[in-house]
C-alpha positions in Angstrom: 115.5 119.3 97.1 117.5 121.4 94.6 117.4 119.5 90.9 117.9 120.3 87.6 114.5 121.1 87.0 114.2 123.5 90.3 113.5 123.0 93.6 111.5 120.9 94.5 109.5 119.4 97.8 110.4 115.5 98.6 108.2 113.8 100.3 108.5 110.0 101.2 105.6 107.4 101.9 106.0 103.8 103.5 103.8 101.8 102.1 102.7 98.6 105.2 102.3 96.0 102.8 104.6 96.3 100.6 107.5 97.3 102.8 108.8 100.2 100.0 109.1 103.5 100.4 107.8 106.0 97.8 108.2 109.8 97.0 105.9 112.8 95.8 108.1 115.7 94.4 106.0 118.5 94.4 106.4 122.0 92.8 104.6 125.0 93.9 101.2 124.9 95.1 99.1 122.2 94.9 96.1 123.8 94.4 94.8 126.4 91.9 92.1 126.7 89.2 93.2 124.1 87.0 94.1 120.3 87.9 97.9 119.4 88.9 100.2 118.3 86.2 101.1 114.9 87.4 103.2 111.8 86.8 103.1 108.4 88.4 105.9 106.9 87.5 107.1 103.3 88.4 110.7 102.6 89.6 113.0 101.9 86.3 116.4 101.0 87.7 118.0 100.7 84.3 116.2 103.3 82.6 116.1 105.8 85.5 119.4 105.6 86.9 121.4 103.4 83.9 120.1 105.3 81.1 118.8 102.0 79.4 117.8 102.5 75.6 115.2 99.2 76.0 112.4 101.2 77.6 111.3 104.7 77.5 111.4 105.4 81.1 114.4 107.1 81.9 113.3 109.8 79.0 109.7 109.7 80.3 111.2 111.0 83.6 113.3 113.7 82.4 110.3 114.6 80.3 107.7 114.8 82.9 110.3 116.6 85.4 110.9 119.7 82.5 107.0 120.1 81.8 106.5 120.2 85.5 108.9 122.6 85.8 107.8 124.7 82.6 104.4 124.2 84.2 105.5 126.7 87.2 104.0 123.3 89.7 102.7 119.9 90.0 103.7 116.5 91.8 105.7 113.0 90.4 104.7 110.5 92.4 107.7 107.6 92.0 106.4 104.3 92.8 108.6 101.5 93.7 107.6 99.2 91.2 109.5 97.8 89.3 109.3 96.0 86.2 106.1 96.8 85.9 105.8 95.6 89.7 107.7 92.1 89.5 110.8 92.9 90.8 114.4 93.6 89.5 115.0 90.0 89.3 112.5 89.1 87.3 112.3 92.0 84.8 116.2 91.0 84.2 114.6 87.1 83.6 112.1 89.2 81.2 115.2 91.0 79.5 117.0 87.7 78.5 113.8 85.9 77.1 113.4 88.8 74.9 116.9 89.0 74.0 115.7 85.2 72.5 112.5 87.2 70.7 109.9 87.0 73.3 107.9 90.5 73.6 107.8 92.2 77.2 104.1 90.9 77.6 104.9 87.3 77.0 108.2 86.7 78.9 106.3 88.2 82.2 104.0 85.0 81.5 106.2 82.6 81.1 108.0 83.8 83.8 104.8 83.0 86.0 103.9 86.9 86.5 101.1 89.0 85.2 101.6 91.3 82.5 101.5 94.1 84.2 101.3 93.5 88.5 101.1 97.1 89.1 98.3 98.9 91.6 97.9 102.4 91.4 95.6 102.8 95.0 98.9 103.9 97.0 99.4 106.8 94.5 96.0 107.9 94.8 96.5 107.5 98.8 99.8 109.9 98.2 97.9 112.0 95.8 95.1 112.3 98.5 97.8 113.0 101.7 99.0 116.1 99.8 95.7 117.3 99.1 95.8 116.4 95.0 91.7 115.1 93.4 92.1 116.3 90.4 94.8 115.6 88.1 96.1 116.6 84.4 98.1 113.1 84.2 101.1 112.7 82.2 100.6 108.9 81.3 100.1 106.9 77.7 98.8 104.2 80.1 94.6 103.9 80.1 95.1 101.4 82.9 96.9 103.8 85.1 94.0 105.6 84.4 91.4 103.8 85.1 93.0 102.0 88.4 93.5 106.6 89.7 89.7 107.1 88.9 88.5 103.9 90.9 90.5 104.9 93.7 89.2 108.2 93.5 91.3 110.2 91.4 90.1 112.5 89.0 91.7 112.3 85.9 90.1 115.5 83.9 92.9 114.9 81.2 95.7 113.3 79.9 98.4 114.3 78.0 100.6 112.1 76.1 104.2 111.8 77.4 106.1 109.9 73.8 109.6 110.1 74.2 112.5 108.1 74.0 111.4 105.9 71.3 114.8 104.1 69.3 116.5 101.3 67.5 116.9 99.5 70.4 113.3 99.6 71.9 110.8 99.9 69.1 110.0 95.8 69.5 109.0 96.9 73.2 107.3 100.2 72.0 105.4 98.4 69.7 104.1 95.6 72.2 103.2 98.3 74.5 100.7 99.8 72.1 99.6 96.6 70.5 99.0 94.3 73.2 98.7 96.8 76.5 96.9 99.8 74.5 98.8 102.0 75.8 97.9 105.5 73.7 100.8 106.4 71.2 100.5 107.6 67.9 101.6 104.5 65.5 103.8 107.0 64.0 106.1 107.3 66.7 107.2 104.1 66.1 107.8 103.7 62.0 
């Protein structure tokens, strides 16, 4: 699949239980001396395809496409998941109870959902199919972490992907480091 970032291999996954399909994009080889530069990224409808200045996801996309691509290879899985895996519907509930000053972690609880619903075993099952164990995973997320490495993912290391942080979603940037530890640099978000 030709994109702005090169060409790329798509590959697409139905997941039984869920119903949803999912892609790998891969670039090169997956296999050499070091691990593959990855990113598992969850569905973002508005920040993804709308451009949405509330999250960092859209940005975090772009982002993790160019380093792959100055990388020479590596793999984006894209999870359908979203809103951090409650649905469109919901995560637009979300937006209007924090429009009212609610943060992100909150309105998912009031709205009767967990904070975060997501589960990382059918990217390591896509990881594994395309023959990927050891990973150099884009993520700020330890949780992504740790849910790859029980289902047998090998994170050897992380690299920070901070980008995209404004005005309009510092409130949201802030809750993510504060009350989901996810691991930015405080100074990002002054």
């Amino acid at each position: 699949m030709p994109t702005s970032y090169g060409h790329f291999r798509i590959r697409v996954f139905h997941e039984e239980t869920t119903g949803f399909d999912h892609v790998a994009l891969t670039l090169g080889e997956m296999s050499g001396p070091d691990p593959v530069l990855v990113r598992v990224h969850s569905e973002c409808l508005t920040g993804d395809a709308f451009g949405s200045l509330r999250c960092d996801c859209g940005p975090q996309l772009s982002s993790a496409l160019g380093q792959i691509q100055e990388n020479g290879w590596g793999c984006l899985v894209y999870l359908r998941q979203e809103g951090r895996g409650i649905g469109l519907h919901a995560k637009i509930q979300a937006y209007n109870l924090q429009d009212k000053g609610v943060d992100t972690h909150d309105a998912n609880l009031m709205l009767g959902h967990p904070v975060d619903a997501r589960n990382y075993n059918v990217a390591s099952e896509i990881l594994n199919s395309i023959g990927i164990d050891k990973v150099c995973l884009l993520t700020n997320n330890p949780e992504k972490i740790k849910q790859l490495e029980k289902y047998g993912i090998e994170v050897r290391k992380t690299v920070p992907l901070v980008v995209g942080i404004g005005e309009d979603n510092r409130d949201y940037m802030t809750t993510k480091v504060g009350r989901m530890g996810h691991s930015i640099n405080k100074d990002f978000l002054i």
